[in-house]
C-alpha positions as CSV (number, residue, x, y, z in Angstrom):
1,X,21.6,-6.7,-27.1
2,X,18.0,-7.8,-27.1
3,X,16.0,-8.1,-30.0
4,X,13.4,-5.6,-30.1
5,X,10.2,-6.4,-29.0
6,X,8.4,-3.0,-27.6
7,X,5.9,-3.2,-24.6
8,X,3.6,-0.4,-24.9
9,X,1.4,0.6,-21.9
10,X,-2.0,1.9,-21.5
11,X,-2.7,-0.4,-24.7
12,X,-6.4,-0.7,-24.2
13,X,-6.7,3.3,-24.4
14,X,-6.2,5.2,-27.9
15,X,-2.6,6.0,-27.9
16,X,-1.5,2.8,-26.7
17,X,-4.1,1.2,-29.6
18,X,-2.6,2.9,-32.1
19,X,1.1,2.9,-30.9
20,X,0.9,-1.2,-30.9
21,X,-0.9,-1.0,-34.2
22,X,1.2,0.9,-35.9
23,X,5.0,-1.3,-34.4
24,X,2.9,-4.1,-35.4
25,X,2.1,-3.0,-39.1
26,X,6.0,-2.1,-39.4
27,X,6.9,-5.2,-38.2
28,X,8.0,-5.0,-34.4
29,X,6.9,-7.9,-32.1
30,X,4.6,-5.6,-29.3
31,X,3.7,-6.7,-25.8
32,X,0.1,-4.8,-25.4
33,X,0.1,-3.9,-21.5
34,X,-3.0,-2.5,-19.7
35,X,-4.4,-2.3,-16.4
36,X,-7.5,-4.2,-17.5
37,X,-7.9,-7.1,-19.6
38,X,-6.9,-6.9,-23.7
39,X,-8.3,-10.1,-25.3
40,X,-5.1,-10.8,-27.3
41,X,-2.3,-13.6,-26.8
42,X,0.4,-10.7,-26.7
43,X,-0.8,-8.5,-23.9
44,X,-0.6,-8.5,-20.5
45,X,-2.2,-6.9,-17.4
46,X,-0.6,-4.1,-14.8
47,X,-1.8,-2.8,-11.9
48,X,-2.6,0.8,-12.3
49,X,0.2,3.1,-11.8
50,X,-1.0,4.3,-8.7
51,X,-0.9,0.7,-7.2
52,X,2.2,0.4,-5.1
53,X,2.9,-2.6,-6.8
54,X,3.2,-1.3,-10.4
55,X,6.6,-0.1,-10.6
56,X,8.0,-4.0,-9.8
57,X,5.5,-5.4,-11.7
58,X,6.4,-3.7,-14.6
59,X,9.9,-4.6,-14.1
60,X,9.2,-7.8,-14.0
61,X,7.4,-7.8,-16.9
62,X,9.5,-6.4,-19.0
63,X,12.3,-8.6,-17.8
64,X,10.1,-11.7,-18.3
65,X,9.1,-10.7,-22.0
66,X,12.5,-9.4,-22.6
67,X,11.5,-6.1,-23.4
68,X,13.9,-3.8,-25.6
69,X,11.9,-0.7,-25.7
70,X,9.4,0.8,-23.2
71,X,6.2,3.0,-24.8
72,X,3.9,4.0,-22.0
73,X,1.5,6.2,-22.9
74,X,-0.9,6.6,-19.6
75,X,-0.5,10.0,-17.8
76,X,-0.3,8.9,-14.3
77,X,2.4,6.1,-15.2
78,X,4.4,8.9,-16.9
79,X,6.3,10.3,-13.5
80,X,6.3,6.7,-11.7
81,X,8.4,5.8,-14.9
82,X,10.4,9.0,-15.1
83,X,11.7,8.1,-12.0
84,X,13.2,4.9,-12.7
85,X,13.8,5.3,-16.3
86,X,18.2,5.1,-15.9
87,X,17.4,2.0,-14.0
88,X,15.2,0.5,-16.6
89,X,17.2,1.2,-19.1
90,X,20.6,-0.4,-17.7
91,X,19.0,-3.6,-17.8
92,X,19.3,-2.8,-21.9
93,X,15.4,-1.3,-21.9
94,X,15.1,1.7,-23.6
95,X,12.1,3.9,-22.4
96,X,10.4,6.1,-24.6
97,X,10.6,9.1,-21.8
98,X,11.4,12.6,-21.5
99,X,13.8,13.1,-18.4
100,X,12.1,12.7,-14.8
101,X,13.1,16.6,-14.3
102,X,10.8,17.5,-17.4
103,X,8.0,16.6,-14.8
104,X,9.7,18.8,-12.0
105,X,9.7,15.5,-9.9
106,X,10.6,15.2,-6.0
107,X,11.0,12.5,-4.4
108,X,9.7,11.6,-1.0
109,X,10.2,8.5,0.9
110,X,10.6,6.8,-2.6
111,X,7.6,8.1,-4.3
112,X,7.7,10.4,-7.1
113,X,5.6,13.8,-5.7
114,X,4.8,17.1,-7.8
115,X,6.0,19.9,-5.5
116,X,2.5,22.6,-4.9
117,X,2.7,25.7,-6.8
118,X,1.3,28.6,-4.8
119,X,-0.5,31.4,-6.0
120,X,0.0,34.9,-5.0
């Protein structure tokens, strides 16, 4: 098992401030991730989760810090993470995540897609 150094995303926003503030104060090594630049030696930059790129970038972040638990804490990442959470977490991640049918997900041609709610 890998020791447990957390990774939480959106770390230049509030929640992600104070989730990293609050592992570091109890003593858990954090990996600060953002889509924009965190002047600290433990963060690093995504693309934003609408990027087709983020989803393998995160991935290989997370392998290349060896990352034991996932926080992500930006809204639009939520679903793109949903949907790949049982694969993250086989490579011995745990993710921080409700369950992608929480979000009342669909897939289509890979992507993760809200179905429209019509009004009557």
């Amino acid at each position: 098992m890998k020791s447990l150094v957390a990774m939480v995303t959106g770390a230049g926003g509030p929640a992600g401030r104070a989730v990293s503030e609050y592992f570091q104060d109890v003593g858990i090594a954090v990996v600060r991730a953002d889509m924009n630049v965190i002047p600290d030696s433990n963060s690093m930059r995504l693309p934003a989760a609408s990027d087709q790129s983020f989803i393998c970038a995160l991935n290989q972040a997370l392998a290349e810090a060896q990352i034991g638990l996932l926080i992500p804490t930006v809204t639009e990442e939520l679903p793109r993470i949903a949907e790949c959470r049982d694969s993250i977490r086989q490579k011995d991640c745990a993710v921080f995540l409700s369950d992608p049918d929480r979000y009342g997900l669909q897939t289509i041609n890979g992507e993760p897609h809200k179905p429209s709610s019509s009004m009557a």
